[in-house]
N, C-alpha and C positions, 0 to 999 in steps of 0.2 A: 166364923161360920158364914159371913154374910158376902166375903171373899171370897171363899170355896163355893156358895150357891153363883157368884156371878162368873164363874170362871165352867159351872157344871150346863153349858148351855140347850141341851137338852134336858135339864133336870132330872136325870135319873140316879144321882144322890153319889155318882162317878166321873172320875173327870176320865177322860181319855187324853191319848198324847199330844192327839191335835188340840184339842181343849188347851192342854198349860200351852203348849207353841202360839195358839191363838193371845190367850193370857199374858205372857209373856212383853209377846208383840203390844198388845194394849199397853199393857204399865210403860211404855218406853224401853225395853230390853233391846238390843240387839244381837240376840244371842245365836254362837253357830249353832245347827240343829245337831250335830253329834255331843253337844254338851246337856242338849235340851233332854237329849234323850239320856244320860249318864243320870241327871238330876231324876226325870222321871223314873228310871230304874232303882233307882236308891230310895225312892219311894213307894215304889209297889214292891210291898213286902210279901205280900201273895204270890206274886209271876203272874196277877190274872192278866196284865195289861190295862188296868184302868186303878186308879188310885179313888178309894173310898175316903169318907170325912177320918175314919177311926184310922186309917194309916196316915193320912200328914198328922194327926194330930199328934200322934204316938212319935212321929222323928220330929216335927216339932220341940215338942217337950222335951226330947234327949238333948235336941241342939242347945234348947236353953239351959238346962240343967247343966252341959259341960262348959259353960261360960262363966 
């Protein structure tokens, strides 16, 4: 949770896409931005375009459970 608030930097409880690219870039990533936005998509389980705490946490949990 304390990952998703520093990555949600307008704090309004949604990350947007530039938010993880932003995030991303922090942790050290160099990722191309068509990959960035593949990961974002696979995460906004809605289409709203912004990723809520209850959707990573939900593909989260699946990734860990198929391991």
């Amino acid at each position: 949770m304390d990952l998703f608030r520093s990555w949600d930097r307008n704090g309004d409880g949604r990350i947007r896409k530039v938010e993880m690219r932003r995030a991303l870039v922090a942790l050290g990533h160099d990722v191309p931005m068509a990959e960035v936005d593949v990961l974002f998509s696979s995460l906004d389980a809605d289409g709203s375009g912004e990723v809520d705490y209850r959707e990573l946490h939900r593909m989260l949990r699946r990734q860990a459970e198929a391991s």
